[in-house]
N, CA, C and O atoms as a Tinker XYZ file with bonds, in Angstrom:
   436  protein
     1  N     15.829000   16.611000   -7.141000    73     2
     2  CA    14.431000   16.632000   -6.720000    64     1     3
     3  C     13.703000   17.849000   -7.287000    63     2     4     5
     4  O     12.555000   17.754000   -7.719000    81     3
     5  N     14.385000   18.989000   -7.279000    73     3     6
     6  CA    13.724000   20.090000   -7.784000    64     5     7
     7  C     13.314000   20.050000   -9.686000    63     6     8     9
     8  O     12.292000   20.500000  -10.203000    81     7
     9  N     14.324000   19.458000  -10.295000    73     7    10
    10  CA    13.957000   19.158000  -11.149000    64     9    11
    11  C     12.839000   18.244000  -11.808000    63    10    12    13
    12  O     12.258000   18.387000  -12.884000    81    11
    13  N     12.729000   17.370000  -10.945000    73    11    14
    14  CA    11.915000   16.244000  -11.328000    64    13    15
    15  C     10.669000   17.078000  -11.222000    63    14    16    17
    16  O      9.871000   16.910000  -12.143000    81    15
    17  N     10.284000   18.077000  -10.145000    73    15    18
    18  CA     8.837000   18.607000   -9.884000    64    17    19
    19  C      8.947000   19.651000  -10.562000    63    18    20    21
    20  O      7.914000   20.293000  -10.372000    81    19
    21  N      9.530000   20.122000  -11.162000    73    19    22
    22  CA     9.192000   20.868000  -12.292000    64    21    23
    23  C      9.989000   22.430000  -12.535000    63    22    24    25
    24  O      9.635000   23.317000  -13.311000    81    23
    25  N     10.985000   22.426000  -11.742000    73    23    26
    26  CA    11.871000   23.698000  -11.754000    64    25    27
    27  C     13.044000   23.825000  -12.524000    63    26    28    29
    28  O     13.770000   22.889000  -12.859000    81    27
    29  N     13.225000   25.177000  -12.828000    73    27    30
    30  CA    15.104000   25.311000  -13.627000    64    29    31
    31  C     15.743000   25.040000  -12.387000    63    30    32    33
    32  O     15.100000   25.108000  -11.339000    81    31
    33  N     16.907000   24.751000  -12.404000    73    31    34
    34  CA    17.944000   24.578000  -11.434000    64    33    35
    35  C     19.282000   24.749000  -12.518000    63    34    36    37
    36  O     19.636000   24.234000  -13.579000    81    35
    37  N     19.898000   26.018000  -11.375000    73    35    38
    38  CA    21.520000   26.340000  -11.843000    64    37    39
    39  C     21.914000   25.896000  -10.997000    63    38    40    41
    40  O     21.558000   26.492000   -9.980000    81    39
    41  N     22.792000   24.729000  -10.748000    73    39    42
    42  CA    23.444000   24.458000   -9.831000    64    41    43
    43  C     25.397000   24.560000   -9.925000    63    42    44    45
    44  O     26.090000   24.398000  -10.930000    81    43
    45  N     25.807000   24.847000   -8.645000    73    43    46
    46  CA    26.827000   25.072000   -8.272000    64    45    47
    47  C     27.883000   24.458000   -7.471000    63    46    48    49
    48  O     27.273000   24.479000   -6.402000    81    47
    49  N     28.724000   24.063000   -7.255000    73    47    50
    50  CA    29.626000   23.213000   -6.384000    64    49    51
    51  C     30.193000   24.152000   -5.386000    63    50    52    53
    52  O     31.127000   23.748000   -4.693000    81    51
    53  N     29.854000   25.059000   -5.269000    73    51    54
    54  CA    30.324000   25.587000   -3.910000    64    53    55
    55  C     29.650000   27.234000   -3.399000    63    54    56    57
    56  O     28.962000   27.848000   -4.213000    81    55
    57  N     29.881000   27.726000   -2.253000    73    55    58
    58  CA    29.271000   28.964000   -1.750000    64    57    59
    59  C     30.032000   29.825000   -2.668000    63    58    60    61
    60  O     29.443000   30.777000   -3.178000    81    59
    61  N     30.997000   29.656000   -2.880000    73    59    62
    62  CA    32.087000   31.292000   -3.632000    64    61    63
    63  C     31.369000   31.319000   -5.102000    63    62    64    65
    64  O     31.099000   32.329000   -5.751000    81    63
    65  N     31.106000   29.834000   -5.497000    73    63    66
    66  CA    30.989000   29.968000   -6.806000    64    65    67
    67  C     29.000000   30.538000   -6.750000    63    66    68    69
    68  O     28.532000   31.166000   -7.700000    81    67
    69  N     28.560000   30.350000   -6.125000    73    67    70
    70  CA    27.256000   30.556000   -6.174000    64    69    71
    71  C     26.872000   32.160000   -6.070000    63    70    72    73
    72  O     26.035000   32.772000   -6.733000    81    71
    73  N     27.840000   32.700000   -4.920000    73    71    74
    74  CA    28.083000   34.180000   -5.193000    64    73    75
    75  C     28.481000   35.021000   -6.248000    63    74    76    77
    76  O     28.059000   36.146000   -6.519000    81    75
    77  N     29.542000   34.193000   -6.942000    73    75    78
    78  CA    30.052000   34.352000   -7.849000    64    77    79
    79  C     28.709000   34.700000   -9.018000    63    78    80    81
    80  O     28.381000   35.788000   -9.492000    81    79
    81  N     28.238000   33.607000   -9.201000    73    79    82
    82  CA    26.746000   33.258000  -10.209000    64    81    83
    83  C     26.151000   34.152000   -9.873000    63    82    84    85
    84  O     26.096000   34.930000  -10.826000    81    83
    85  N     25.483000   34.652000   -8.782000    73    83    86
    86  CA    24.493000   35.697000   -8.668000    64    85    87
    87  C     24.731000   37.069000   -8.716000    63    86    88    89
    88  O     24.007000   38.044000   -8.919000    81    87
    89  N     26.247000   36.872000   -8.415000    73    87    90
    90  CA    26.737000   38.789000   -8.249000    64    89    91
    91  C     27.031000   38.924000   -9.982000    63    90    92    93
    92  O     26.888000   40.023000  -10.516000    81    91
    93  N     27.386000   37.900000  -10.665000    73    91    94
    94  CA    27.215000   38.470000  -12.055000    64    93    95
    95  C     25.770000   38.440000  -13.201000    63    94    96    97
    96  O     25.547000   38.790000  -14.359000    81    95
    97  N     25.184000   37.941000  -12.321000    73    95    98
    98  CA    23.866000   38.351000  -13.202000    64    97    99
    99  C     22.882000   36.992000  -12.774000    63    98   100   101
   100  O     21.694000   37.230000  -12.556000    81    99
   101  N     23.313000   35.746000  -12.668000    73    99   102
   102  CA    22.455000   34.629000  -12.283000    64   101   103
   103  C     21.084000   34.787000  -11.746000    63   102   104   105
   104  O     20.834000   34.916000  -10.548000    81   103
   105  N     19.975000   34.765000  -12.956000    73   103   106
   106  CA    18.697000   35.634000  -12.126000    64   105   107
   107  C     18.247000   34.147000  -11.312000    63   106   108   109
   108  O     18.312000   33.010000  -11.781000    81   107
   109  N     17.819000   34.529000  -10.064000    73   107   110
   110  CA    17.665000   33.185000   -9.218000    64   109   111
   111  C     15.809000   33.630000   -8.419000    63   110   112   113
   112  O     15.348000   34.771000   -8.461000    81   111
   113  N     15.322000   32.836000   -7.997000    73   111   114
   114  CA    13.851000   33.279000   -7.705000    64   113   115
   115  C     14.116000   32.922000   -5.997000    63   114   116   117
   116  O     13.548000   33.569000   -5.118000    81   115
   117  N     14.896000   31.995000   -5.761000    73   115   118
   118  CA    15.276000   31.386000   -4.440000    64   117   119
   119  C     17.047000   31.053000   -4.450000    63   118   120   121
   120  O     17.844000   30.974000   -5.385000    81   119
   121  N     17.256000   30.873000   -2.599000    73   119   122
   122  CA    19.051000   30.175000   -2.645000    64   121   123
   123  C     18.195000   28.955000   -1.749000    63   122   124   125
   124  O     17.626000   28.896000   -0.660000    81   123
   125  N     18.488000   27.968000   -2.977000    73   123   126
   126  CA    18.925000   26.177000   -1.813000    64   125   127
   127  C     20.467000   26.390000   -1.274000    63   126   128   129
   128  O     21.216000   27.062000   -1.984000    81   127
   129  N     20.757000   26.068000   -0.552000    73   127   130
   130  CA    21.612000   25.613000   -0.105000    64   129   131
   131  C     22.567000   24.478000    1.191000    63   130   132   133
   132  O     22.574000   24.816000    2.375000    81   131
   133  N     22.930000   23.834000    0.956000    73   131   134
   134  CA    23.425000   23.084000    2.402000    64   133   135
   135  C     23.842000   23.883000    3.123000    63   134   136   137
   136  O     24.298000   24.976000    2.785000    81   135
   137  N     23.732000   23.387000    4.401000    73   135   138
   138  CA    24.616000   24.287000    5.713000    64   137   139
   139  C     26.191000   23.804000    5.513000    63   138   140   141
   140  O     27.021000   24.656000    5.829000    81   139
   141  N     26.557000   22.890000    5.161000    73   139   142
   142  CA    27.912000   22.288000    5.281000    64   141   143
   143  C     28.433000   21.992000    4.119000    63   142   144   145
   144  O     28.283000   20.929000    3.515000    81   143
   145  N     29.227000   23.180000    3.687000    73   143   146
   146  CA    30.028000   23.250000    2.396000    64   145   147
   147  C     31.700000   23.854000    2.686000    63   146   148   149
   148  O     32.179000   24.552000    3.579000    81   147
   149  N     32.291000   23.186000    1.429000    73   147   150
   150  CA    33.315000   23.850000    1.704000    64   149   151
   151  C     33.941000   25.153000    1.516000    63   150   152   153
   152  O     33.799000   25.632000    0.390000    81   151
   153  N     34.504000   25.732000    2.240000    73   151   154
   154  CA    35.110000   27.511000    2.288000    64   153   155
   155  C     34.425000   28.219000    3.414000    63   154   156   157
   156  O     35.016000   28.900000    4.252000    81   155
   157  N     32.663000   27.930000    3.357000    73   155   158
   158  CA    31.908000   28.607000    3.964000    64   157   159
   159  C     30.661000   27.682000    3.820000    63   158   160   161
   160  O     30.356000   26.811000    3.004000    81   159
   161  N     29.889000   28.348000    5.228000    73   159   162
   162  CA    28.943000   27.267000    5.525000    64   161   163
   163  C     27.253000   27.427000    4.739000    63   162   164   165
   164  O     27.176000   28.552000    4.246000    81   163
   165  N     26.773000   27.127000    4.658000    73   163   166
   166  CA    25.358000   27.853000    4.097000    64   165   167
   167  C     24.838000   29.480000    4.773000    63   166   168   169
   168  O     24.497000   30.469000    4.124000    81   167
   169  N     24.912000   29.345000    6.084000    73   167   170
   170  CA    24.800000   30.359000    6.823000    64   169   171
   171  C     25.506000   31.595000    6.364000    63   170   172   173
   172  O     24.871000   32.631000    6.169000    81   171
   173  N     26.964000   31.513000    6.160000    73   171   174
   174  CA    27.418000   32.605000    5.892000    64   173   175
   175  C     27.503000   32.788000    4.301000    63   174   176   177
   176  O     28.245000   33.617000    3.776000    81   175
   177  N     26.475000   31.731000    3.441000    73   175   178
   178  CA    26.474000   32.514000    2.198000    64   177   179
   179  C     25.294000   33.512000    1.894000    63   178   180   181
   180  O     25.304000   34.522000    1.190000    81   179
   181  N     24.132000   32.866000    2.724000    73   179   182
   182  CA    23.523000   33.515000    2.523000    64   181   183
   183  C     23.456000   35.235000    3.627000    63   182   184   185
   184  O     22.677000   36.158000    3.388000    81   183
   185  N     24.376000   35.217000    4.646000    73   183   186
   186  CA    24.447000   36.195000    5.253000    64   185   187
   187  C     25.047000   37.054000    4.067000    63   186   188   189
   188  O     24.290000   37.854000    3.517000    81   187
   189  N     26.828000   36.905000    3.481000    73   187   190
   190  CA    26.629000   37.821000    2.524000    64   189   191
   191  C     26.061000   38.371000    1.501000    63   190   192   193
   192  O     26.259000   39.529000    1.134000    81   191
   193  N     25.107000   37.340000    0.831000    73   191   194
   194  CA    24.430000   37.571000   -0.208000    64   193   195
   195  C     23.306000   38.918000    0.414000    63   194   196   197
   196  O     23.032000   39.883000   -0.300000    81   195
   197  N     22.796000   38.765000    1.733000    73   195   198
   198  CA    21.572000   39.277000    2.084000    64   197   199
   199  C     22.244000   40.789000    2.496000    63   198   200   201
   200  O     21.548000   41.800000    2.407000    81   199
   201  N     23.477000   40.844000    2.896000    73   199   202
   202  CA    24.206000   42.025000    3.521000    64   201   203
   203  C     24.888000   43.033000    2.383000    63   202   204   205
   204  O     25.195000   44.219000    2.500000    81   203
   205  N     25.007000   42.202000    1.322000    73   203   206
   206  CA    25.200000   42.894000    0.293000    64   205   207
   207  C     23.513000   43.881000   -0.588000    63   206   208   209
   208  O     23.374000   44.844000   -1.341000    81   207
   209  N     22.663000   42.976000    0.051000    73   207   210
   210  CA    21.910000   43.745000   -0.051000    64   209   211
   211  C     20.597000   42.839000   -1.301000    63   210   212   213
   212  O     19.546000   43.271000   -1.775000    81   211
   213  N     21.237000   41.598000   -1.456000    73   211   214
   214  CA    20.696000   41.100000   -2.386000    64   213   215
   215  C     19.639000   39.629000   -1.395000    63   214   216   217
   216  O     19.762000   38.422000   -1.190000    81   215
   217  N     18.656000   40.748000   -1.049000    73   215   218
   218  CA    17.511000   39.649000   -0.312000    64   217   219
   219  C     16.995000   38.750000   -0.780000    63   218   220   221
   220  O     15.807000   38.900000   -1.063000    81   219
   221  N     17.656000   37.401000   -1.075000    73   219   222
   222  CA    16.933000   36.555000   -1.812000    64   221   223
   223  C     16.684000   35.541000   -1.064000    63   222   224   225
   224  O     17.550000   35.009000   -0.369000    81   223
   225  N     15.207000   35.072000   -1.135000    73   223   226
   226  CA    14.733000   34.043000   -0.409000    64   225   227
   227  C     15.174000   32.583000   -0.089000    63   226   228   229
   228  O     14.753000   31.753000   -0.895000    81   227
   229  N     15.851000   32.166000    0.812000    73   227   230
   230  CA    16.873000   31.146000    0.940000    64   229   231
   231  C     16.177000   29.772000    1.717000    63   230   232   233
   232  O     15.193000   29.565000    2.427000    81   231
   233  N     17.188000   29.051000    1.198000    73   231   234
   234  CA    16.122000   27.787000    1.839000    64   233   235
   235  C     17.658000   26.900000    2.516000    63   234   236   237
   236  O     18.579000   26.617000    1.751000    81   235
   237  N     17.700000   26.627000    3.703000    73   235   238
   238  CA    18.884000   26.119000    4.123000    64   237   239
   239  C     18.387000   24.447000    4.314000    63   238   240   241
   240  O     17.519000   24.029000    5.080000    81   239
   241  N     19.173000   23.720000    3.431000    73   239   242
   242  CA    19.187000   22.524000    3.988000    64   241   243
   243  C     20.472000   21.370000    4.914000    63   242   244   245
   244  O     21.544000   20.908000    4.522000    81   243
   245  N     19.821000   21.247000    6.089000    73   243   246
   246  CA    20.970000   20.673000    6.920000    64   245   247
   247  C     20.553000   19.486000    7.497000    63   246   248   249
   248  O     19.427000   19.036000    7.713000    81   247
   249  N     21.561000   19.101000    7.687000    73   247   250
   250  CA    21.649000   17.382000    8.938000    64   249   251
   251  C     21.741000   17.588000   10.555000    63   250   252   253
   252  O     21.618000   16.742000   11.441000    81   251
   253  N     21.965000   18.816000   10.636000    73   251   254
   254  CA    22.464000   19.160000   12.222000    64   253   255
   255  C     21.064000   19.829000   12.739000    63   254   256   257
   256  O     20.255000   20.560000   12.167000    81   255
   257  N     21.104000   19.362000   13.853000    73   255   258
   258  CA    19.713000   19.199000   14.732000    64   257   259
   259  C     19.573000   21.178000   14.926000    63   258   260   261
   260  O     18.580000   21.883000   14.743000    81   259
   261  N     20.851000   21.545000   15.312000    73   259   262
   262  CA    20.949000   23.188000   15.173000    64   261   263
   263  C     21.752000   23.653000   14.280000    63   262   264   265
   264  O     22.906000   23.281000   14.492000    81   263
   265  N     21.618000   24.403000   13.238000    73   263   266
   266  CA    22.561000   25.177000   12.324000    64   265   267
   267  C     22.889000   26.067000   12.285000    63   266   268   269
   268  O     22.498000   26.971000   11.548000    81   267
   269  N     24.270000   26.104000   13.602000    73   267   270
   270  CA    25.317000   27.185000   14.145000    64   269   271
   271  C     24.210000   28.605000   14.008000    63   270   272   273
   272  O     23.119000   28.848000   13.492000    81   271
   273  N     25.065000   29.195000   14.668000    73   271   274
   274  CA    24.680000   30.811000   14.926000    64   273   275
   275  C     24.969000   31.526000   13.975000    63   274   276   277
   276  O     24.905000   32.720000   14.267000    81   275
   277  N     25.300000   31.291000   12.824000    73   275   278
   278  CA    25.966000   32.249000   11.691000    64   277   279
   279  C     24.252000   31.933000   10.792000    63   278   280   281
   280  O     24.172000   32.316000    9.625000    81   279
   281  N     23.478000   31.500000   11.204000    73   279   282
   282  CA    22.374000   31.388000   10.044000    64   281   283
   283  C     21.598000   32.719000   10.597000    63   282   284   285
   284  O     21.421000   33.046000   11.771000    81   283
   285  N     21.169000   33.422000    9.346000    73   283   286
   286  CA    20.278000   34.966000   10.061000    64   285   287
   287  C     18.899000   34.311000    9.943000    63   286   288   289
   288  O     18.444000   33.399000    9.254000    81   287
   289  N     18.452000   35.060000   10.805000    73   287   290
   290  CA    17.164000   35.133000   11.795000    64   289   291
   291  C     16.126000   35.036000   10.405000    63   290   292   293
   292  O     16.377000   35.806000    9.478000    81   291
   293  N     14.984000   34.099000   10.279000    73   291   294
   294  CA    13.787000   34.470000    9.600000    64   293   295
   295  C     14.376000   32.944000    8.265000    63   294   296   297
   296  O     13.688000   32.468000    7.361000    81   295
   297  N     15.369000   32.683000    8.535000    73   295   298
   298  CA    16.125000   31.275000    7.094000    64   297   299
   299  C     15.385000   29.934000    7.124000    63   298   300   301
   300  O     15.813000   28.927000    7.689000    81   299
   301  N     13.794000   30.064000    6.206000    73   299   302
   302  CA    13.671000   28.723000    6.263000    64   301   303
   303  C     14.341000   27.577000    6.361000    63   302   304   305
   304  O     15.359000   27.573000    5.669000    81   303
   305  N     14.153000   26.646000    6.940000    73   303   306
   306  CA    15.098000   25.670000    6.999000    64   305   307
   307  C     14.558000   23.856000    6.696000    63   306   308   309
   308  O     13.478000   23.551000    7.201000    81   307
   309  N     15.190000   22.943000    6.034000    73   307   310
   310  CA    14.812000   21.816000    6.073000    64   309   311
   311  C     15.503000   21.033000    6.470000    63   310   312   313
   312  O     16.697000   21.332000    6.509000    81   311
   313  N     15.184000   20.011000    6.830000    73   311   314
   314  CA    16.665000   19.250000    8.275000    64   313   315
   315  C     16.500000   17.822000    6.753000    63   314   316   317
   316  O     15.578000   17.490000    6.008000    81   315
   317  N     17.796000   17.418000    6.915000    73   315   318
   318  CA    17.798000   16.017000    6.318000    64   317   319
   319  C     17.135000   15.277000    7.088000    63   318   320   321
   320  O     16.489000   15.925000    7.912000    81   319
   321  N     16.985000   13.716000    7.186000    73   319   322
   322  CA    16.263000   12.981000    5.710000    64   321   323
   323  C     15.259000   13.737000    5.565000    63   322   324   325
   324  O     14.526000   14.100000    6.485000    81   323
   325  N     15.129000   14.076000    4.232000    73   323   326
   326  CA    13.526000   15.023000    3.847000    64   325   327
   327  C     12.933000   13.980000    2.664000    63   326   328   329
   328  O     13.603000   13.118000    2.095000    81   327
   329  N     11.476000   14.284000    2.431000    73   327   330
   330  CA    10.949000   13.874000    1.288000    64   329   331
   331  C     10.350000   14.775000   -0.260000    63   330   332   333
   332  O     10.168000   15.992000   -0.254000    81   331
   333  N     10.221000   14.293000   -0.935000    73   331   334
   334  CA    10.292000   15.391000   -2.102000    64   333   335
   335  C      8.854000   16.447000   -1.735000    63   334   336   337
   336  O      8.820000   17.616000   -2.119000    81   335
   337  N      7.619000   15.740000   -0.864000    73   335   338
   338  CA     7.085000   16.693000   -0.601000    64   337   339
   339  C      7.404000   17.643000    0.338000    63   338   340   341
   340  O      6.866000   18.746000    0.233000    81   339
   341  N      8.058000   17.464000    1.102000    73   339   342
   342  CA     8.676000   18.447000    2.563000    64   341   343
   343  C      9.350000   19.235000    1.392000    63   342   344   345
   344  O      8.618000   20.214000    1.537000    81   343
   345  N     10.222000   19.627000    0.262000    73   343   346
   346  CA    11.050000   20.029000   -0.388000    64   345   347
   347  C     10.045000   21.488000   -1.147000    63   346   348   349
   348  O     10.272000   22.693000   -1.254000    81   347
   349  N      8.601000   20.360000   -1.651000    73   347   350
   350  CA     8.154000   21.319000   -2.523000    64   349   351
   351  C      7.265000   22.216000   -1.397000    63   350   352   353
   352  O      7.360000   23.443000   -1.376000    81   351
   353  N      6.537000   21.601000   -0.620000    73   351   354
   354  CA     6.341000   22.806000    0.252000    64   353   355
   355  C      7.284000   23.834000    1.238000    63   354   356   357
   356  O      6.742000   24.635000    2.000000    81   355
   357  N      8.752000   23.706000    1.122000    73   355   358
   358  CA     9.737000   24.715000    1.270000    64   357   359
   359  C      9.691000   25.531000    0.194000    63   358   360   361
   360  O      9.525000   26.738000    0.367000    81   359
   361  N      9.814000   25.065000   -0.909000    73   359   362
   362  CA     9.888000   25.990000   -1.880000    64   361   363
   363  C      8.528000   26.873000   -2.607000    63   362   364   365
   364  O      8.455000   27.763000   -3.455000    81   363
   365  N      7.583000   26.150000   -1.830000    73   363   366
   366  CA     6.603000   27.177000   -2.398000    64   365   367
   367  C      6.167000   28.321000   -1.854000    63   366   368   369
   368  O      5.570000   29.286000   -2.334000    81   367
   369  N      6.819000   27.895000   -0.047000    73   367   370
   370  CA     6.383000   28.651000    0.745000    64   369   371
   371  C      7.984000   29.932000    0.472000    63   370   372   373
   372  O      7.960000   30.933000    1.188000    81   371
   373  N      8.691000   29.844000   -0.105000    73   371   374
   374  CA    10.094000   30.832000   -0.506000    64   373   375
   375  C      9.689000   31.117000   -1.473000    63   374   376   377
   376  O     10.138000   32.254000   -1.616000    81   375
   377  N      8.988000   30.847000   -2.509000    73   375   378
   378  CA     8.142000   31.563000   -3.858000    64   377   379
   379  C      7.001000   32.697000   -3.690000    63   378   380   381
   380  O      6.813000   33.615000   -4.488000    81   379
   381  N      6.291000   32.465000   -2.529000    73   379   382
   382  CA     5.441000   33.562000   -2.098000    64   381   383
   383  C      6.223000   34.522000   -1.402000    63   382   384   385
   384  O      5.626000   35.591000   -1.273000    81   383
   385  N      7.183000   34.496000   -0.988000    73   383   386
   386  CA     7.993000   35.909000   -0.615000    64   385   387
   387  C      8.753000   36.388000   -1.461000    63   386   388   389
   388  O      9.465000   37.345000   -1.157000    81   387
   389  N      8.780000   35.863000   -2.660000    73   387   390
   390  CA     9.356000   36.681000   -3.810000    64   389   391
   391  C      8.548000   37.499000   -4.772000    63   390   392   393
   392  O      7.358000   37.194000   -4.847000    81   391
   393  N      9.005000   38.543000   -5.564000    73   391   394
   394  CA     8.204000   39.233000   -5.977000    64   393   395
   395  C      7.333000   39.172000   -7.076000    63   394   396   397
   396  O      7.699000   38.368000   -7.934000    81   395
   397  N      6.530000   39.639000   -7.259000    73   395   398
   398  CA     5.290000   39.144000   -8.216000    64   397   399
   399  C      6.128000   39.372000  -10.048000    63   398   400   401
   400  O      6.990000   40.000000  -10.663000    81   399
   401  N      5.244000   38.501000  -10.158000    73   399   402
   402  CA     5.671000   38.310000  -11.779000    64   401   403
   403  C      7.195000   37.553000  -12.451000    63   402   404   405
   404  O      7.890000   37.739000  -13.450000    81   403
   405  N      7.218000   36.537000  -11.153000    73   403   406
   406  CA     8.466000   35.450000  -11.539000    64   405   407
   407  C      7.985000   34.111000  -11.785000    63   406   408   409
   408  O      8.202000   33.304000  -10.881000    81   407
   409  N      7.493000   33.778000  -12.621000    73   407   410
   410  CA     7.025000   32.493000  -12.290000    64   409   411
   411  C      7.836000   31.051000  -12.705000    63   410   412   413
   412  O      7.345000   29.963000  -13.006000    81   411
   413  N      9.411000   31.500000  -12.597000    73   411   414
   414  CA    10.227000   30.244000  -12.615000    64   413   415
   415  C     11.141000   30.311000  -11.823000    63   414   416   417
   416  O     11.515000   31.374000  -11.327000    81   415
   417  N     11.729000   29.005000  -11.540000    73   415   418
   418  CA    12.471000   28.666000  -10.242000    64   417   419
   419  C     13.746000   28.840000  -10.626000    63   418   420   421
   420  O     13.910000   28.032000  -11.541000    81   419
   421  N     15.037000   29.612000  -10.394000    73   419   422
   422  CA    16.119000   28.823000  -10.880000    64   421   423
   423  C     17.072000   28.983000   -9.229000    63   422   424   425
   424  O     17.635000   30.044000   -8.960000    81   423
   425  N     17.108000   27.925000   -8.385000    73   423   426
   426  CA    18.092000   27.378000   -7.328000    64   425   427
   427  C     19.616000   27.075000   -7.547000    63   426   428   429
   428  O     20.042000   26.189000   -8.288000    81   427
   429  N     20.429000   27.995000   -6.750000    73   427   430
   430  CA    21.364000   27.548000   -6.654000    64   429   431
   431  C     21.535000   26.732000   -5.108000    63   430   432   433
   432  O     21.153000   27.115000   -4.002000    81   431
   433  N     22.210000   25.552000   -5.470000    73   431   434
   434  CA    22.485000   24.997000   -4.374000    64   433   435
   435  C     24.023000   24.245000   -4.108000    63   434   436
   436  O     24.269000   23.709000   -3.027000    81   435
């Protein structure tokens, strides 16, 4: 979906590997991610990513009506079934909290 409306997308098959991608250089503008992956949940990727110190604007997408207590405080969120517009206004509204002079998308999810 992100592609079709007009964004880069690096995508990833899992939380380790997505850490992996960003702690070595993966310049990213936003984190998509599911809540329900394997190793670790969305919640706790983006907790380490953010605790390490690397605040990047995250967009959690889940099926569960609540997404556990491991998600930190302030994690946009989009609940499944979504539509491609519910998607792009998540992501535009995670583009204005990033910093000026990025004007491309690249999501890991």
């Amino acid at each position: 979906m992100l592609r079709d409306i007009g964004y880069v997308v690096v995508e990833v098959s899992s939380a380790s590997q997505a850490l992996s991608a960003i702690r070595s250089g993966v310049d990213a503008d936003i984190l998509v991610s599911d809540y329900l992956m394997p190793g670790m949940t969305g919640g706790q990727l983006i907790t380490e990513l953010w605790s390490s110190g690397n605040r990047i604007p995250a967009l959690l997408v889940t099926g569960y009506a609540a997404a556990g207590e491991d998600v930190p405080e302030g994690v946009i969120r989009l609940s499944k079934p979504f539509r491609q517009t519910d998607l792009a206004a998540r992501v535009d509204e995670l583009l204005r909290q990033s910093p000026p002079g990025r004007p491309r998308l690249r999501a890991v999810e």
